[in-house]
C-alpha positions in Angstrom: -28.4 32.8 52.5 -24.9 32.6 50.9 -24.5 30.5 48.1 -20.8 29.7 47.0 -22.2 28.5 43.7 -22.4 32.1 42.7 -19.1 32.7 42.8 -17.8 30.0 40.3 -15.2 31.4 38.0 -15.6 35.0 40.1 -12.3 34.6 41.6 -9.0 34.4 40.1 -5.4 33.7 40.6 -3.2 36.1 39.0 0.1 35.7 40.4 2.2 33.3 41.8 5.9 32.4 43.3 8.3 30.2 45.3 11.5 30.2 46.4 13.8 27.8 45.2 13.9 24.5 48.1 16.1 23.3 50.1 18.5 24.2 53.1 18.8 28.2 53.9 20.1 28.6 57.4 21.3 32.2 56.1 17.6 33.5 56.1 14.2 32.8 58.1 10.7 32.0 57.2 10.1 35.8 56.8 13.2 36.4 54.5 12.1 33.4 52.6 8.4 34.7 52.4 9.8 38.3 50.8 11.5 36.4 48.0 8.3 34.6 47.4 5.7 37.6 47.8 8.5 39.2 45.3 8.3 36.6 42.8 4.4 36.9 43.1 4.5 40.4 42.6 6.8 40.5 39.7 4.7 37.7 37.8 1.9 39.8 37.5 2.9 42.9 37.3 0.6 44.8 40.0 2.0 47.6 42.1 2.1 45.9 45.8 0.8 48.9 47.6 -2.4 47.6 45.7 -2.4 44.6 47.7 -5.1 45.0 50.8 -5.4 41.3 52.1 -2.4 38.9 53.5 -2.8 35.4 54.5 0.3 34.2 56.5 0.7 30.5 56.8 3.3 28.6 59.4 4.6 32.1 59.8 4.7 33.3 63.1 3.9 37.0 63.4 1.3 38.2 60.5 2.1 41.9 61.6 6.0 41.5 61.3 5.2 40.2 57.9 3.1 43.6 56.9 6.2 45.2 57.9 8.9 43.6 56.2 6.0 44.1 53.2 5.3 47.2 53.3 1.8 46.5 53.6 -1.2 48.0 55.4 -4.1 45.8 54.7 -7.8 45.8 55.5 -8.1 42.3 55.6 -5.6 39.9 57.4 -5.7 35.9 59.0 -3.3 33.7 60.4 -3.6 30.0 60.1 -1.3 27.7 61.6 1.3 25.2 60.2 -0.7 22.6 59.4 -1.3 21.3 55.2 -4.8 21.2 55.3 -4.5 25.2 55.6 -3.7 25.3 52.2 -7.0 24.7 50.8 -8.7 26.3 53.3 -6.9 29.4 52.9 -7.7 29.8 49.4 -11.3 29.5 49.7 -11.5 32.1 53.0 -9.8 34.3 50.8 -11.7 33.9 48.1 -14.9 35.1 49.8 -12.9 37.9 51.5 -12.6 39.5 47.9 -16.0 38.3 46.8 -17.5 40.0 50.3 -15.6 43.0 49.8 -13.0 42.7 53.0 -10.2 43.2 50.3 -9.4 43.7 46.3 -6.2 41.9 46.2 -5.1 39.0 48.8 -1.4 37.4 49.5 -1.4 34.4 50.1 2.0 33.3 52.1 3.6 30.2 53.5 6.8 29.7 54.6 8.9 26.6 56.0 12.5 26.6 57.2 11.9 22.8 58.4 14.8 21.4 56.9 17.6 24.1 58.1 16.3 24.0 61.0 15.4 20.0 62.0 12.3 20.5 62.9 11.0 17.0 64.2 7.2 16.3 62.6 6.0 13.5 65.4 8.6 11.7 67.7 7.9 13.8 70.2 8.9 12.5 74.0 6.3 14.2 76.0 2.5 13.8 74.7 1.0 15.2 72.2 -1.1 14.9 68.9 -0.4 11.6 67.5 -0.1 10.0 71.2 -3.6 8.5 71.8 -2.8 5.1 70.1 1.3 5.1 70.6 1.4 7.1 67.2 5.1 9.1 67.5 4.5 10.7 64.3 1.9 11.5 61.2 3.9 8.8 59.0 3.0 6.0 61.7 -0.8 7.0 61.1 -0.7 6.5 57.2 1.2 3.5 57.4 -1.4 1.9 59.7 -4.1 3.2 58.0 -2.5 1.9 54.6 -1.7 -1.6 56.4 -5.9 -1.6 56.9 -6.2 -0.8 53.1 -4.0 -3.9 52.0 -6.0 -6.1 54.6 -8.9 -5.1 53.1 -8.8 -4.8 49.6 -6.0 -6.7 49.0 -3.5 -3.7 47.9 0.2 -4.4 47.6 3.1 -2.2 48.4 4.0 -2.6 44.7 1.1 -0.9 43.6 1.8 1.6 46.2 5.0 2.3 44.2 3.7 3.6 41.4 2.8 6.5 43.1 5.9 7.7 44.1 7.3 6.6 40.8 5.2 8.6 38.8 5.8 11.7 41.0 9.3 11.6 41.2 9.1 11.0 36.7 7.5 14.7 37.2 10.1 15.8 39.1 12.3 14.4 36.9 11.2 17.0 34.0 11.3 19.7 36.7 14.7 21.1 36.8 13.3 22.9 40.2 13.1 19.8 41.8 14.7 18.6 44.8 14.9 14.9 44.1 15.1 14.4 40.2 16.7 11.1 39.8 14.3 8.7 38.7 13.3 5.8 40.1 11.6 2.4 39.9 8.8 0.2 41.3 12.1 -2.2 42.3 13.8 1.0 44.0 10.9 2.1 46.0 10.7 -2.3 47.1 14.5 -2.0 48.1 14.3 0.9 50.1 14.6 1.2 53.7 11.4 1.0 55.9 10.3 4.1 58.1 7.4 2.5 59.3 6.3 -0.8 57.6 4.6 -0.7 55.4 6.3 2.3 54.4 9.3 3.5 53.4 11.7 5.7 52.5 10.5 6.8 49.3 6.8 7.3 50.3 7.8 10.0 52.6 7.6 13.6 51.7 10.6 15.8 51.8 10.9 18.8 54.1 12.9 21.6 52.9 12.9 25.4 53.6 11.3 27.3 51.1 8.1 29.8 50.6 4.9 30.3 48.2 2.9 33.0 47.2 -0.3 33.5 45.5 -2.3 36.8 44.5 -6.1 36.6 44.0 -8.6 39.0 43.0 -12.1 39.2 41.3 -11.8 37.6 37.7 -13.8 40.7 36.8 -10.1 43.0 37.9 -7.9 40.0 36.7 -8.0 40.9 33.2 -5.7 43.7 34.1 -2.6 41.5 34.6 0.4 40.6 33.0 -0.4 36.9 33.0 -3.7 35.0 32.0 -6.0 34.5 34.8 -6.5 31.0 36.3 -10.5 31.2 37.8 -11.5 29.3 41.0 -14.3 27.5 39.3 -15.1 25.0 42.2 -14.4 24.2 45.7 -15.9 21.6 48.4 -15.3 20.8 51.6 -15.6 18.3 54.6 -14.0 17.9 58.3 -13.4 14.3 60.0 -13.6 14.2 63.4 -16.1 11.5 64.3 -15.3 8.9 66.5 -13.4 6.9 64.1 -11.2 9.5 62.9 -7.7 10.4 65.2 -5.1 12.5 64.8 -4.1 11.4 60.7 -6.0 7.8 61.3 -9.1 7.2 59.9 -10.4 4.1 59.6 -12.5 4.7 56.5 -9.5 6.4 54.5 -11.9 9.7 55.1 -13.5 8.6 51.7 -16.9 10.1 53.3 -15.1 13.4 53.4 -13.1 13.5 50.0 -16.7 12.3 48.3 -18.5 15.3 50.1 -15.9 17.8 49.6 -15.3 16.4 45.9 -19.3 16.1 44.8 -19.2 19.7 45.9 -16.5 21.1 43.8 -17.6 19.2 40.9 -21.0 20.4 41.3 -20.1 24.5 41.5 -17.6 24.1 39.1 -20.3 22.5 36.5 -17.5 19.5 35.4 -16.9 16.0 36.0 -14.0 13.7 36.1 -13.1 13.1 32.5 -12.8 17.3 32.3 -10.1 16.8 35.0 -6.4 17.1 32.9 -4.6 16.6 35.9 -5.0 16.4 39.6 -2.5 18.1 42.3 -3.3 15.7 45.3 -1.6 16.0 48.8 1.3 13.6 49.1 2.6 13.9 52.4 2.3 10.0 51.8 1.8 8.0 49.3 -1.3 5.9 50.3 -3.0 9.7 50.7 -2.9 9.5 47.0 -4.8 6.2 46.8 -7.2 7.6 49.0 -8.1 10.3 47.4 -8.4 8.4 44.3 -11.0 6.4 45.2 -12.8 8.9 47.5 -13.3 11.8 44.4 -14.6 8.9 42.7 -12.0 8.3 39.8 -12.1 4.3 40.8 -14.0 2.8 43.3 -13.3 2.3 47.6 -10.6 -0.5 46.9 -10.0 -0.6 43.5 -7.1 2.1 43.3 -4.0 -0.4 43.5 -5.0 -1.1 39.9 -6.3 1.7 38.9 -2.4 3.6 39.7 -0.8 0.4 37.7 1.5 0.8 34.4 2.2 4.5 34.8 -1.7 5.7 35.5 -0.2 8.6 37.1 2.2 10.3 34.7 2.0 12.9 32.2 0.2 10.9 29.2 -1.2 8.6 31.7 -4.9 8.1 32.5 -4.6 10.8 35.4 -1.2 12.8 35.8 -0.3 13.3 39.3 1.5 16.4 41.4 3.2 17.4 37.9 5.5 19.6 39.7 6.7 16.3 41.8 4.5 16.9 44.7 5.4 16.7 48.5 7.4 13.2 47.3 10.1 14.5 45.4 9.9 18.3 45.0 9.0 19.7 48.5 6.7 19.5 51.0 5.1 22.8 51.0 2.2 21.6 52.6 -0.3 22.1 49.5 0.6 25.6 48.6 2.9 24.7 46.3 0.7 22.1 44.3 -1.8 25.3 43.8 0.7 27.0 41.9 1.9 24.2 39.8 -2.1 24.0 38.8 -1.9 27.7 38.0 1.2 27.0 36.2 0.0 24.1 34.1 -3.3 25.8 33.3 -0.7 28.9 32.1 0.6 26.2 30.1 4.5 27.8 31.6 5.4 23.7 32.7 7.9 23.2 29.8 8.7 19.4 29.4 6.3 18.4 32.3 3.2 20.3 30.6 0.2 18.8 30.0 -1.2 19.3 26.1 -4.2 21.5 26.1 -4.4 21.4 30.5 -7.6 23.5 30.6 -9.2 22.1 33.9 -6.7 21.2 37.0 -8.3 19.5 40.5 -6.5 20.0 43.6 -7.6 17.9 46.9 -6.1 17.4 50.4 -7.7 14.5 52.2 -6.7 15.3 55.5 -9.3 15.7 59.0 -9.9 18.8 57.3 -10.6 17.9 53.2 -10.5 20.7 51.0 -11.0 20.3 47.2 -10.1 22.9 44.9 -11.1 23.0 40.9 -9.0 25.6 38.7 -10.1 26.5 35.3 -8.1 28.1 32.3 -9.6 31.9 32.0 
């Protein structure tokens, strides 16, 4: 029987790249997904025709993609659009090159959601967020967040500090798309999408790509750049009864505890060895969520536990260093995998975090992933 625990630290991330964010009507998901495999490619120095796996994500033909490449792999999957791909793409191709289906994977997502106005939910006609009058992902979160103040007695203030912190990151990012900073009175002030939401606990969709390169840590030590080792991983779906669409009533804290007790465990570390945690933010309350679900406070308690800057870098937990779906882009979780890469490197400049040896990324979604990076 196939135990993933062997394979802590056996898999390794040697190269990664983006594009820069934003609005590119010039190009297409593919062009953008060339720059990005380019980048990749150039960070680590391998020779591409080395490269026998390819992951495409949200890109819609995988074998147009081989072309524009220049690839012929052994090993190829598609997954669809959707963020919780992100972490599940990782660890598929992590046991592709621990199996022996490939020696080298690429690992590429592309979005041109912003150029070209792609609509996530308000949809006329029915469709996935429907069964309870949902018109889009955002209405889900902010009923399920209007349950967690009910219940726990959470306030939109303490809400803010999440997207506070994250956009401070961004701040110190100069790739950032949003880098002003902002406050817990800003966030208070700002419009309402869908109350209790608003504005400034939405993610921002841009076009843009991301690219990572994985191999065997064993081959990794050939590279131009330090390996980053896959120590962990753990995962859960949600699709009881209780659990719709992006509503679930129990803020999938089963889930994130599963998929989180697992990663810890294969990855042999607990929470105080986590330096930072790269945590889905296509919301803000996701974040509270997952706090409380991996463990770091308990169910309820994470409207305190985010107070007086909690978040930031120097903070009890930094958050989405890179300025997460909130303020950088929403890259659907790829991109928060190669700011833990990055900040394990230690390549992060005024956002790095001193001596960042152990980086945790999760995605509380239906499908939970959670991810654990080491320094190699």
């Amino acid at each position: 029987m196939f135990d993933p625990n062997e394979l802590t630290d056996k898999i390794a991330v040697i190269g990664v790249g983006n594009t820069k964010y934003g609005n590119f009507p010039e190009t297409d998901d593919y062009g953008l997904a060339a720059q990005a495999f380019r980048n990749a490619v150039a960070d680590c120095g391998i020779d591409k025709n080395r490269i026998d796996g390819v992951l495409v994500s949200r890109i819609p033909y995988y074998a147009r993609m081989g072309e524009i490449l220049g690839l012929n792999p052994r090993w190829t999957i598609t997954l669809p659009g959707h963020g919780r791909m992100s972490g599940m793409g990782i660890i598929e191709a992590s046991i592709a090159i621990a199996t022996g289906q490939c020696d080298y994977a690429a690992l590429l997502y592309a979005n041109i959601g912003r150029s070209r106005r792609v609509n996530y939910g308000g949809d006329e006609s029915p469709g996935t967020w429907d069964p309870w009058g949902f018109t889009s992902p955002g209405a889900a979160h902010a009923m399920a967040f209007r349950r967690h103040m009910e219940l726990y007695g959470t306030t939109t203030r303490q809400l803010a500090e999440v997207s506070v912190a994250i956009r401070h990151h961004a701040s110190l990012n100069p790739d950032a798309v949003m880098r002003t900073p902002i406050s817990i009175d800003d966030h208070e002030s700002s419009r309402h999408i869908t109350a209790p939401l608003r504005l400034l606990d939405y993610c921002l969709i841009n076009d843009g790509a991301v690219c990572l390169i994985l191999t065997s840590a064993e081959r990794a030590r050939d590279f131009a750049k330090p390996p980053v080792l896959i120590a962990g991983w753990g995962a859960r779906d949600t699709f009881s009864p209780s659990s719709i669409a992006n509503f679930d009533l129990d803020f999938w804290y089963p889930a994130i505890r599963d998929a989180g007790q697992q990663a810890y465990r294969m990855a042999g570390v607990g929470h105080a060895d986590i330096d930072a945690l790269m945590c889905y933010d296509n919301f803000s309350p996701t974040v509270l969520f997952s706090l409380e679900g991996l463990g770091f406070c308990a169910q309820g308690e994470s409207g305190g536990f985010v107070e007086n800057g909690a978040l930031r870098r120097g903070g009890r937990l930094p958050v989405n260093t890179d300025g997460g779906h909130l303020s950088n882009s929403y890259m659907q979780g790829w991109a928060l995998n190669v700011e833990a890469v990055r900040q394990l490197r230690g390549e992060c400049g005024a956002r790095q975090i001193a001596d960042c040896e152990v980086v945790q990324y999760i995605q509380s979604t239906p499908c939970t992933r959670s991810i654990i990076y080491r320094r190699g």
